[in-house]
C-alpha positions in Angstrom: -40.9 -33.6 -34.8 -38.7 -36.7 -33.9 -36.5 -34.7 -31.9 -39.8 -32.8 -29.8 -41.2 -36.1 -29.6 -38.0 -37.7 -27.8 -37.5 -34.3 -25.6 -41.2 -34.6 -24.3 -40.3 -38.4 -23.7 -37.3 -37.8 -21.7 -38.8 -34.9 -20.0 -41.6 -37.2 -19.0 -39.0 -40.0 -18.1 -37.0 -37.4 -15.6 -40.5 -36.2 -14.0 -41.7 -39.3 -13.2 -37.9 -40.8 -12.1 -37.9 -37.5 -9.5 -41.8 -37.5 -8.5 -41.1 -41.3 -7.6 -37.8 -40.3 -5.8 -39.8 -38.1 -3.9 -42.5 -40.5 -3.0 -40.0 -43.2 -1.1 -37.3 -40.5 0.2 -38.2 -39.1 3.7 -39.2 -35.1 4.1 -36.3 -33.5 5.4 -36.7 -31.8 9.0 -40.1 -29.8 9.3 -41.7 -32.2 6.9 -40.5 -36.1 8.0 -42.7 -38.1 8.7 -41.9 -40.2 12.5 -42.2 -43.6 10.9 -40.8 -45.4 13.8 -43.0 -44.1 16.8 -45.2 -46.8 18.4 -44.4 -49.8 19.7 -42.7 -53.0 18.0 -41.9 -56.2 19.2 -39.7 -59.1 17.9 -41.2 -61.9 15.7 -39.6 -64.2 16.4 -37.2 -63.9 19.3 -34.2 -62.2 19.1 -31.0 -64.7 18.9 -27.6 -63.7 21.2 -25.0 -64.9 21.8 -22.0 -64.0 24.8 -19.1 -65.0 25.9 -19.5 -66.1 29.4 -16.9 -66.3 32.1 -18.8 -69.6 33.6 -19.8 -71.3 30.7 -21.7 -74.1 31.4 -19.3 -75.3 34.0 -18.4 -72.8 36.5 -14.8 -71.3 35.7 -14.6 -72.4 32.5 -15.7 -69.7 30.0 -17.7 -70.5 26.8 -20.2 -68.6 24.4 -23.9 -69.1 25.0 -26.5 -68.8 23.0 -29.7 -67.0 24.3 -33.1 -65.8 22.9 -35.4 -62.7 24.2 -38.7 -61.0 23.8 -38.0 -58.0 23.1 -40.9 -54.6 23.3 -39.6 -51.5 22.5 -41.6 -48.2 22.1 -40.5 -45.7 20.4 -41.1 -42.2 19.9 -39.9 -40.1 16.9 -39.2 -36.4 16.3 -39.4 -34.6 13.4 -35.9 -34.4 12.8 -35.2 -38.2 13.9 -34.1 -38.3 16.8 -36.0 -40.9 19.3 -36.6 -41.9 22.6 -37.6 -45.0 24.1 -37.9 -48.4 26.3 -37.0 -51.5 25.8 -38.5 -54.2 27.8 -37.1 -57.5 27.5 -37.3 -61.2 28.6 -34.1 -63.3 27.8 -34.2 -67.1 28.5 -30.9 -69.6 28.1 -33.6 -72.7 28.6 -36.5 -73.3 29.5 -36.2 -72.5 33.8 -32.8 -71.9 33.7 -30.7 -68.4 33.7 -33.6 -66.2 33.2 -33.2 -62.3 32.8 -35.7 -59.1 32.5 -36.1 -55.3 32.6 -36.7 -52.3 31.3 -33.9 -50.1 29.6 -33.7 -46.3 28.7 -33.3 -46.1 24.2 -32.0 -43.2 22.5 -31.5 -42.8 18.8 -31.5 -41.2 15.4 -32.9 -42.4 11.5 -31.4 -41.6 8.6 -33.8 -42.8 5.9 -34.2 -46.3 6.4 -31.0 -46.7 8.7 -31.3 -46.4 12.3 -28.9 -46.6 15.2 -30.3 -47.0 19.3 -28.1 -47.3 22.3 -29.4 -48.3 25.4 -28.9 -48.3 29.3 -30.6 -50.0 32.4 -33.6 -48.8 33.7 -34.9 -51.5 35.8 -33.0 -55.1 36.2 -34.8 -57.8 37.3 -37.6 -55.8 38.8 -35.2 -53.4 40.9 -34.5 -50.0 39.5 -31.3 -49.0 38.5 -31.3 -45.2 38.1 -27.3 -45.1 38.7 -27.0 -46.9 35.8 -29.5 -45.3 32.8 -26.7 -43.2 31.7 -24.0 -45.9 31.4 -24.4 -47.4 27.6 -24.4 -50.7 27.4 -25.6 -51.8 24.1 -26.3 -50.2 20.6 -28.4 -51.6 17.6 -28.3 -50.8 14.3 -31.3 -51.1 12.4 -32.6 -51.2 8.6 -36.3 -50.4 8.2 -38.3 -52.4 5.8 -41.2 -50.3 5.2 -43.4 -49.1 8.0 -43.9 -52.6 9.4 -40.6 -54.1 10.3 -37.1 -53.7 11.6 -34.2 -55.8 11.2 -31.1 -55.4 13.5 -28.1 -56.2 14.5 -26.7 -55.3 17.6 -23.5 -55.0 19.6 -22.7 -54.6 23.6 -20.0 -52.7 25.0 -17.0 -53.2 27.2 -18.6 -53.0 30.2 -20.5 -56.4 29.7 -19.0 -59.7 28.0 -18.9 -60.2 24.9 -22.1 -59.8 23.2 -24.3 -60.1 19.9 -27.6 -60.1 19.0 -30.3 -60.6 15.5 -33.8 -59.3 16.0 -35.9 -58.7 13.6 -39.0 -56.4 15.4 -42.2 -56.3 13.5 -45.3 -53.1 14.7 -47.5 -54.5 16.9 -50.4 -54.5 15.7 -52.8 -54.9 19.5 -49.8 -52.7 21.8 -52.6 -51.9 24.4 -52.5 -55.6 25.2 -48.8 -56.0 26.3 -47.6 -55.6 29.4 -47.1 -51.6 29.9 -43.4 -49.9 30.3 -43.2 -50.1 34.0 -43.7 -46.8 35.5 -40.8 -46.5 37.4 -38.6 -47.1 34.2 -40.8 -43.9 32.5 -39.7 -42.3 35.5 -36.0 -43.0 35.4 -35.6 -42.4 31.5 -37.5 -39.2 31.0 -35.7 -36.8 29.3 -34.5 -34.1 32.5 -35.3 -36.3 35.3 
């Protein structure tokens, strides 16, 4: 009877540990869910830092350390891959070297990890189509739950040196930030 009793327990015990496993592992393709479409902004902004070739005085080259508002939407396929936007504002001080667009996102989750690389769409209001399929940065990205995104993130050699922390949270109101400009849907749309 001890011996049942301890079979039915550890039974029990291996159900549960799998039916739990289950619960917090994604579906695989057919069945995933698409956990990171919508739109998600950074709370609070996103710290970076470059290496530029002016520095504070011109021609002598020094890191800087930048923030920016970041809004990316996202949209998520069954099997993980994604699409997006990423609109950002990046300010070195108040009124001084200001920067903003709109670039093209591409990507793919595995479980909670997720990597995006992105490419200019628009650049300080002018679009840049020429330049949506030249990469210029890549994030990579643990999910914490449905609600937020930490990141780390990484440009490529044809800008200075650059790094960058975000942590993006869902937003909760997205129909009250300013829209993905139209002519960056244009530009990144998947066969334009």
């Amino acid at each position: 009877m001890l011996r049942t009793r301890i079979r039915s327990s550890h039974a029990l015990w291996i159900l549960t540990l799998t039916l739990g496993f289950a619960a917090t592992t994604p579906a695989i393709a057919g069945g995933r869910s698409k956990a990171l479409t919508g739109t998600w902004v950074t709370r609070p902004p996103a710290s970076f830092v470059y290496q530029d070739p002016d520095g504070y005085a011109p021609g002598t080259p020094a890191p800087i350390k930048e923030s920016s508002l970041m809004r990316w939407e996202l949209v998520e396929d069954e099997d993980g891959l994604i699409l997006g936007y990423n609109t950002y504002y990046s300010q070195e001080n108040p009124g001084e070297n200001t920067s903003r667009g709109t670039l093209c996102m591409v990507g793919a989750r595995q479980g909670s990890r997720i990597v995006l690389t992105e490419a200019y769409a628009i650049v300080d209001g002018e679009p840049v189509p020429d330049l949506s399929t030249i990469p210029i940065f890549e994030f990579n990205c643990e999910s914490n739950g449905r609600k937020s995104l930490r990141c780390i993130g990484n440009g490529f050699s044809n800008l200075q040196p650059t790094a960058l922390q975000a942590v993006l949270r869902r937003a909760k109101n997205a129909d009250q930030l300013p829209p993905v400009p139209d002519a960056a849907r244009e530009i990144c749309q998947p066969g334009s």
